[in-house]
N, C-alpha and C positions, 0 to 999 in steps of 0.2 A: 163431223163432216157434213151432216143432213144439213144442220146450220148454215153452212156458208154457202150449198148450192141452192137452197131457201132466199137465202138474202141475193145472188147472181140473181136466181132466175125471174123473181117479184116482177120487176121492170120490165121482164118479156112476156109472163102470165097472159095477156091478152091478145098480142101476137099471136104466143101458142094456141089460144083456143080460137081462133080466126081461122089458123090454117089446118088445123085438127079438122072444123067442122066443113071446111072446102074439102076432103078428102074424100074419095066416093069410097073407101073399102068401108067396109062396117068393124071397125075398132072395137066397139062394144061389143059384138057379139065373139070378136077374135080373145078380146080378154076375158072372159071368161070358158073359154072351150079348155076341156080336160088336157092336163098336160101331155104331151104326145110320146110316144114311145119309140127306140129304136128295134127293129126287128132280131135285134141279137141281144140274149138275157145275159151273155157270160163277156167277159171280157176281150178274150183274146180273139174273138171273134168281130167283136166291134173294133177292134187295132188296125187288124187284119183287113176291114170294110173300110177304114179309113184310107189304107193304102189305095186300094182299088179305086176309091171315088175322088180322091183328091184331084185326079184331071177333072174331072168331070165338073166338083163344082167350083174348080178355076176357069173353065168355060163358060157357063153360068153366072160368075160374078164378071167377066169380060165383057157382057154380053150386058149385065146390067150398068156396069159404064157405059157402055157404050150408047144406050136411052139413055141414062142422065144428062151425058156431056150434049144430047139432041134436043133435052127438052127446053124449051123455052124459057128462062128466068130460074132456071134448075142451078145454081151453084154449089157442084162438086168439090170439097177442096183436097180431096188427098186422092192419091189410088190406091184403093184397096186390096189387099193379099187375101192368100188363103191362109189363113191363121190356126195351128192346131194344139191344143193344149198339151200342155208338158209332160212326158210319162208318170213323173211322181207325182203330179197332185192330177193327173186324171184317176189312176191307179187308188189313188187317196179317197178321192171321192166316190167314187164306184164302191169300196170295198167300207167304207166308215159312214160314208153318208147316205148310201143307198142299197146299204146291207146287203150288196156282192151283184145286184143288179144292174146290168150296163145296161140296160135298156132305158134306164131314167135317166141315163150322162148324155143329155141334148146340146151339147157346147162345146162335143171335142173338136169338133171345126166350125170357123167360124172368123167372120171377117164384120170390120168396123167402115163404117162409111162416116164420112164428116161434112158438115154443110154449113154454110154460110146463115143461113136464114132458115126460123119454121118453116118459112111457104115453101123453101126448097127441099128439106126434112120431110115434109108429108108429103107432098107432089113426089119422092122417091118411093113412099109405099105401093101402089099400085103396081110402079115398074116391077119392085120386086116380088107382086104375085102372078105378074105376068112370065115374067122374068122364069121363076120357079116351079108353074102351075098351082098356085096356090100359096095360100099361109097358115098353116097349122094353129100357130098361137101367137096373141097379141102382147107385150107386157108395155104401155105407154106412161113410164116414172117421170113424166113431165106433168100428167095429169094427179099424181100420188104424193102429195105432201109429205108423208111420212118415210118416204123413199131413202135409201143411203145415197143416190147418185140420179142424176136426171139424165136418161138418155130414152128409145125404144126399140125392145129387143123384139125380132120377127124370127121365131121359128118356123124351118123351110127343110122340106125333103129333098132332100139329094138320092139320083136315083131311084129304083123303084123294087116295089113286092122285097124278095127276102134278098135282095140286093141294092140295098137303101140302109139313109141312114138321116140322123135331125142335127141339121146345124142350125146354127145361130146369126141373123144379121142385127149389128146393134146400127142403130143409129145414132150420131152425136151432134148436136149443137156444138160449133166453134167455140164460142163463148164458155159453155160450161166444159168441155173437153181439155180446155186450157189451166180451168179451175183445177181439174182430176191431176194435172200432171206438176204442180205445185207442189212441195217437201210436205207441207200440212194437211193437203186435200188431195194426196196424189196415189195411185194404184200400190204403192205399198204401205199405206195406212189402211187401204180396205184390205187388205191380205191380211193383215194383223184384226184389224174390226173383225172380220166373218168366223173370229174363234170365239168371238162373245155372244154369239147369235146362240138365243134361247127360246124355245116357243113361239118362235113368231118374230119376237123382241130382240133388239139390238144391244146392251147393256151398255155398250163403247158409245154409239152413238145419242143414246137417251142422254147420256154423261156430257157430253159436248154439246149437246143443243140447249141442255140448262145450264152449263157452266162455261158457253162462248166466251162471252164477256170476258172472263177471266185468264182465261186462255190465252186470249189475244185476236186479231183480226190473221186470217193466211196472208202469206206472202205473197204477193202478186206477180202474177204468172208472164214469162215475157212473150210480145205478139207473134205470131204465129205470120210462115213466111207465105206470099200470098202464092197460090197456084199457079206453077208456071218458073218461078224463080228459082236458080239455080243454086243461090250463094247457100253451101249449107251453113248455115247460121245455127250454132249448139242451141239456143232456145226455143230452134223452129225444129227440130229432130220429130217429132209426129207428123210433120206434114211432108217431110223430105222423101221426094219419087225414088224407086228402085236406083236411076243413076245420080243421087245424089248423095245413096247409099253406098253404091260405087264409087265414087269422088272420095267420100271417108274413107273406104278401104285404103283406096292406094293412098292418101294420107298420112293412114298409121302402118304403111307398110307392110301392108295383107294384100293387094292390089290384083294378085295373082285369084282370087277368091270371087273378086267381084263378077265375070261369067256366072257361077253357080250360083251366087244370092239375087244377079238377075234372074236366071231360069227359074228360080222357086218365087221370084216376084218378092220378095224382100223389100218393101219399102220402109220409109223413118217409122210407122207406127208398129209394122209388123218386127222391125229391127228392137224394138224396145222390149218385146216380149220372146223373143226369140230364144229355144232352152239348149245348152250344151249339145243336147240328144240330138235337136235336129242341124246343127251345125254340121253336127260328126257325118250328119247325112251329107254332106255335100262331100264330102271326103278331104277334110281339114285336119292335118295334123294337131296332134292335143296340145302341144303347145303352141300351137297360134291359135286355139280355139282360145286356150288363158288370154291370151292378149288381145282377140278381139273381145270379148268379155270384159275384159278389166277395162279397156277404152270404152267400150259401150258404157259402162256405168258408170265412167267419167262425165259423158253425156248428161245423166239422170241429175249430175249435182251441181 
């Protein structure tokens, strides 16, 4: 994988550090601040906090649209959800990866912004510490060659004292966002990749960046629909607004659904990652959950 967003991103390398260094937040000093903690050690207490905060930081990320779509030469392309990770592999990580401590799980919410251009990608930082009061931690894998994926993840407190919690804003380049969602470079080869991860090390991906060649080149990803456009287009499914998530429902004859996947702000990116669990949240009978499921990952392929 490292490979192929290696070979994308070469050609923008200079862009990226043009508009990295126009950025008034201090990056350097964000990436390296100790990684941040949630105020709840145990689990079910961090579940618990999720529930209570998710209005909150869907006002919050509202609000940070809302400056983007204002700023000047800022190109927004998708709208962003509140995104929360799945009960099994939060549950998973908590308990195997961080040896029963949920105070280290800083990603169970969290939402993906997409951008046209670096200059619009960093000109978004700022918003979102204003945005947020702040930025906890910087990870900028555009600057990190050895990265599995090129984006910049901004951890941000939501709410506050023992009523708080650490999510996650990633930031994406169009261009390499596209790459991720590709059958060879796409979000279920890093699911599979992160069970090779050892000391540090990648085992999957050392493997691929010395034996590309052989491999073969990825599949090229198809373009992405621009902001604004309705038609949902299967290969533009990341970029599709909450009503054109709508549109697919009543499509595949679930239509009745689409009020509730607006109200949770379900758009094409947040719809691709979306788990059984929180469908049932909207109060979806289990068997049109299968069927929106099964048509979802019709999408994927």
């Amino acid at each position: 994988m490292g490979i192929m967003y290696n070979e994308a991103f070469e050609a923008k390398h200079e862009q990226q550090k043009v508009a990295r260094g126009a950025c008034p937040v201090a990056l350097d000093k964000l990436e390296v601040a100790a990684k941040p903690r949630n105020q709840q050690a145990d689990f079910l207490s961090l579940w618990l906090a999720k529930d209570i905060l998710t209005q909150q930081f869907k006002t919050l990320l509202a609000e940070t649209v809302r400056l983007c779509r204002a700023e000047p030469g800022l190109e927004l392309q998708n709208e962003p959800g509140a995104l929360t990770k799945g009960l099994p592999r939060a549950w998973y990580k908590v308990m195997y990866e961080y040896n029963s401590d949920a105070s280290m799980l800083t990603d169970l919410q969290r939402s993906m912004l997409i951008f046209r251009d670096f200059g619009s990608l960093y000109k978004a930082i700022p918003i979102v510490e204003k945005v947020f009061g702040g930025i906890l931690r910087a990870k900028d894998r555009f600057a990190d060659s050895a990265a599995d994926y090129r984006d910049v993840l901004l951890n941000v407190r939501v709410g506050a004292g023992d009523n708080s919690l650490v999510a996650e804003i990633q930031l994406h380049h169009l261009d390499m966002f596209r790459l991720k969602k590709t059958k060879s470079g796409g979000h279920d080869t890093y699911k599979y990749a992160r069970i090779f991860k050892q000391r540090g090390a990648n085992a999957l991906v050392q493997y691929v960046n010395k034996h590309g060649d052989e491999i073969g080149p990825p599949e090229e990803a198809a373009p992405a629909t621009p902001a604004g456009d309705t038609d949902e287009k299967e290969g533009d499914v990341e970029t599709w607004t909450a009503q054109q998530v709508g549109t697919w429902l009543e499509r595949i004859g679930r239509g009745s659904y689409a009020g509730h996947f607006a109200d949770a702000e379900i758009d094409g990116s947040a719809l691709m990652e979306v788990q059984k669990e929180d469908i049932e949240e909207f109060g979806v009978k289990p068997y049109h959950i299968k069927k929106i499921l099964t048509e979802r990952d019709k999408l994927r392929s």
